[in-house]
N, C-alpha and C positions, 0 to 999 in steps of 0.2 A: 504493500500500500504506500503511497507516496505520502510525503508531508503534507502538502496540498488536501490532501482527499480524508489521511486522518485528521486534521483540523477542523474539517468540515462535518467527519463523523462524531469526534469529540462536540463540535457545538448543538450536534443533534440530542447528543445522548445525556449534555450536565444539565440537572436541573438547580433551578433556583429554590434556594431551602426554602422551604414552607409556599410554595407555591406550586408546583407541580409542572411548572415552564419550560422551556430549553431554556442553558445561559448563552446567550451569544458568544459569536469567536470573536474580538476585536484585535484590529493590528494595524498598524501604518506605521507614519515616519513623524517623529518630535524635531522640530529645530530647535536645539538652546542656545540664547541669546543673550547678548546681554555685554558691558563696558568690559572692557581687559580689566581681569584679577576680581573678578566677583563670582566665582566660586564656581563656576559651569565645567569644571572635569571634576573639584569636588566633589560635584552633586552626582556627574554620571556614575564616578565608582563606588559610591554608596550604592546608589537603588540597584548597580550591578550586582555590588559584592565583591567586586574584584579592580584590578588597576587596570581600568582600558588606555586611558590616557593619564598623562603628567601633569602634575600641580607644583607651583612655585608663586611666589608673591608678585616674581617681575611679571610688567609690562609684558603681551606675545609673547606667554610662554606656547600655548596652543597655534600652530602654523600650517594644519591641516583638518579639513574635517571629517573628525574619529566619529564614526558609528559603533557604538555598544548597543547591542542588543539583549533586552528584558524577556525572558520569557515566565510568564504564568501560566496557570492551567486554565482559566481563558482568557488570556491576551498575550499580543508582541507587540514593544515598542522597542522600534530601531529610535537611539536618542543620539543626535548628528551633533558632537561639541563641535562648535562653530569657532574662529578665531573671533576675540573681542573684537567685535565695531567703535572703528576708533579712524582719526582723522589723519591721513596715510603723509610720512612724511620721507620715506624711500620709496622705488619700488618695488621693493619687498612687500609693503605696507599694503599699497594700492594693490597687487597679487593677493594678501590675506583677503581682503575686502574685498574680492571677487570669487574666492572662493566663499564666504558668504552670500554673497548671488546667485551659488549654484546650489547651493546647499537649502535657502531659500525655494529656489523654482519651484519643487513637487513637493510637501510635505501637507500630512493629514494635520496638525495644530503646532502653534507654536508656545515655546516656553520662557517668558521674557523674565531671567532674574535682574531683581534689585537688590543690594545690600539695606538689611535694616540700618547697618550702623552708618549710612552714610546719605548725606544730600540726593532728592532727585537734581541730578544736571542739567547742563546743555548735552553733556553727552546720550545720557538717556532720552531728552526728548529728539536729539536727532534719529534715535533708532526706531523711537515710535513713527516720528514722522515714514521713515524710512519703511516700515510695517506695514502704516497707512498704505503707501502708494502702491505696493504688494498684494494686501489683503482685504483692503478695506475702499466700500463705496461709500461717499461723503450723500447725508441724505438730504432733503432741503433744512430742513431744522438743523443743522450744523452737525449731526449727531454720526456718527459710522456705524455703517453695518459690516461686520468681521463677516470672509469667507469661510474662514477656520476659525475654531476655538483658539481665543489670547489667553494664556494662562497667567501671573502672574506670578511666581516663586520669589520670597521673601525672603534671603539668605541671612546665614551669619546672626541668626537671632539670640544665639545664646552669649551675644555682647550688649545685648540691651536689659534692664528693667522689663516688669509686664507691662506698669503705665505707660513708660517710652513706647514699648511694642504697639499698645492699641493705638496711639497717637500715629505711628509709621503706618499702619496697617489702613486707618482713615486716609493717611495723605495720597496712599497710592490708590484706594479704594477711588480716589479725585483725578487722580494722575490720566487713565484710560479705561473706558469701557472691557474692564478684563470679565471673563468668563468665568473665573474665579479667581482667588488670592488663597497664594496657602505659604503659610510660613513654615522656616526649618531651617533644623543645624545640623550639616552634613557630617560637621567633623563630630559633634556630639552623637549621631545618628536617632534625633530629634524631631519627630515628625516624618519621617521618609516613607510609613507606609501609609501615610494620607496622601506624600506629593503622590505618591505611584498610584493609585486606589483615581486621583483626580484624571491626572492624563490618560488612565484604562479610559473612564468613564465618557469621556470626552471624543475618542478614539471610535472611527464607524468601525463597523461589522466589516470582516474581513479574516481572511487565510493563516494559517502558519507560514511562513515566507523561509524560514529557517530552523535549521536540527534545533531542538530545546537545550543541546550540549553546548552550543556555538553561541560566545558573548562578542564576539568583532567580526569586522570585515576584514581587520587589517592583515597581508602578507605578514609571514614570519619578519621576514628583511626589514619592513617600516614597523614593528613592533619595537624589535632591537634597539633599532636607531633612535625611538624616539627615549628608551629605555635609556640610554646612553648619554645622549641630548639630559636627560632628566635627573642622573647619577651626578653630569657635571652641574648642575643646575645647584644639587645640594651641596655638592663637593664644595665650589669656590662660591656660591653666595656672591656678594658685590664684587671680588674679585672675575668673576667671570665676564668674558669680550660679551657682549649684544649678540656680536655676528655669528656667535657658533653654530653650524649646520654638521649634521651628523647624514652622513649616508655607508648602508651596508653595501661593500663591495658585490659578498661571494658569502655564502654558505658551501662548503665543502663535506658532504658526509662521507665516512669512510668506506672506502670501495671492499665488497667482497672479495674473497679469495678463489681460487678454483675450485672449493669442496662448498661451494655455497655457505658459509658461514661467515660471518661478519669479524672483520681484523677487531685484537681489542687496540679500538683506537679512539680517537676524540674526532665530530665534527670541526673541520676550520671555520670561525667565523672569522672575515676581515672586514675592519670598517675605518674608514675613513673620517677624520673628524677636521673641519675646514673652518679658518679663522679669515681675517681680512689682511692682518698685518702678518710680518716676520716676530715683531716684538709682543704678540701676543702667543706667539707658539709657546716658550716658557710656560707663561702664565699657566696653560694648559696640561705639559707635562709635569710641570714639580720641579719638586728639588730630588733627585736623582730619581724621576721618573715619580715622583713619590699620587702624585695624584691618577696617574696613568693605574699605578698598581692599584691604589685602594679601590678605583669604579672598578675594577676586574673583580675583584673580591665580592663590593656590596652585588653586581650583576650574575653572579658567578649560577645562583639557584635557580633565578628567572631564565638567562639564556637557555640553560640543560634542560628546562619545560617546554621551553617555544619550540627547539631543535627537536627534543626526544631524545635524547643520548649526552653523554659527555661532552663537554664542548670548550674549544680552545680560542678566547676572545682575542681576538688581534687587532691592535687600535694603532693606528698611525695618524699624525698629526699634519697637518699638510695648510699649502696657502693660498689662498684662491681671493686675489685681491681687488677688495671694495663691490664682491660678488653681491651684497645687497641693492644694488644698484643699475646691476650691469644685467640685461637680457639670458646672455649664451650663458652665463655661471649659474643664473637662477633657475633656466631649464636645465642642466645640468644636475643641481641637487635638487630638482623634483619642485619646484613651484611654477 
């Protein structure tokens, strides 16, 4: 039986407790939204339970957009972390912000987080606007009508007061005709089966799209890299260049022998890790390689799962200069 067809037998057969109903299958696609560093891969590895993507405090830390996938017993939401919308000032910036536009095109609702601890902006209201012109028909009364459900998710609550909270919870309640408002603390895992519980309910009727086992779309290769990307992230903190780009070369698994059995060997990974300058490769490797070894060590558990076998990290440092910038560097590492 195909995924497809048990999805559809499964929404035949659950019922709804105390009613005697079918439960519907629901599934589509969440975009989450929202200013750089307000919690939107936070949020996705909570409701996943696992790290699809990388969280750090900077500015663009997310430069791609990661699909994690939720699976319940009746629903899937494919949740798209989006690169923060934000006012591009490389072309790197302006490539983020397009990849947003794609990520935008076809999605069943969207999920616009705000920080409770912090001001609505200018930046926020440019992404509503930005929504608007997407989703929304302006009606005569000045009011909108949403194509899709606006959701509102209320991040970072557990830095407020409850007073504070209701006061925040009013202002945004002002801010947009959202679909609902639901507050939460990712890191605290504070409310995450109500966000999840809203975006089900929100979500049309629809398929199993993917195996219940499968939390990403991402290739092993952009798994690594971003894993990598994200080890330096913690490693050097403000020490670290902007410009770091991480690309996997080569996965190398060990070749069988003639008696069909497998060498005891280690898969090769080889990866590439790209600065701007000469004078930021230092920074990068350490003092006798010292930073190079320790991401080997913290990545050493995660690589051996993504590969399936033993696995020998291989990280070279390299200079691809003022590649933020430049077209052929940026196709290059993948934007």
């Amino acid at each position: 039986m195909t995924d497809t067809a048990a999805a559809t037998n499964r929404s035949d057969t659950n019922e709804s407790e105390g009613t005697g109903r079918p439960v519907p299958y629901r599934s589509g696609f969440v975009a989450v939204v929202g200013r750089p560093n307000v919690g939107k891969s936070t949020l996705i590895n909570a409701l996943i339970g696992k790290r699809i993507a990388i969280t750090s405090s900077r500015p663009e830390t997310t430069r791609k957009a990661i699909r994690g996938i939720l699976t319940t017993d009746h629903a899937q939401l494919v949740l798209v972390d989006t690169p923060g919308i934000h006012r591009p000032r490389t072309l790197l910036g302006q490539r983020l912000n397009d990849i947003v536009d794609e990520s935008l095109s076809d999605v069943d609702e969207v999920a616009f987080l705000l920080p409770a601890n912090q001001e609505i902006g200018p930046g926020d209201r440019r992404i509503l606007s930005r929504l608007r012109s997407d989703f929304a028909v302006k009606r005569e009364d000045g009011t909108f009508h949403w194509k899709v459900p606006l959701i509102a998710i209320v991040t970072k609550i557990d830095e407020l007061s409850r007073e504070r909270l209701v006061s925040k919870l009013i202002e945004i309640d002002g801010f947009a005709d959202f679909s609902d408002i639901v507050p939460v603390s990712a890191l605290e895992h504070d409310n995450l089966d109500e966000v999840r519980d809203v975006l089900i309910g929100h979500m049309p009727e629809g398929p199993q799209m993917y195996p219940e086992e499968q939390v990403t779309e991402e290739r092993p290769e952009d798994t690594i890299a971003e894993l990598v990307r994200g080890a330096f992230l913690e490693q050097l903190d403000d020490e670290l260049p902007h410009s770091l780009a991480v690309v996997v070369d080569s996965i190398d698994y060990p070749e069988d022998n003639e008696t069909g059995e497998a060498y005891d060997g280690k898969a090769d990974v080889r990866v590439s890790i790209y600065v701007e300058r000469d004078s930021q490769k230092p920074i990068i490797i350490g003092r006798g390689a010292g930073n190079l070894v320790a991401v080997k060590k913290r990545l050493r558990t995660a690589v051996n799962r993504i590969v399936g076998c033993k696995a020998l990290l291989d990280l070279h440092v390299k200079v691809a200069k003022s590649w933020q910038s430049d077209p052929k560097q940026l196709q290059k590492l993948g934007f």
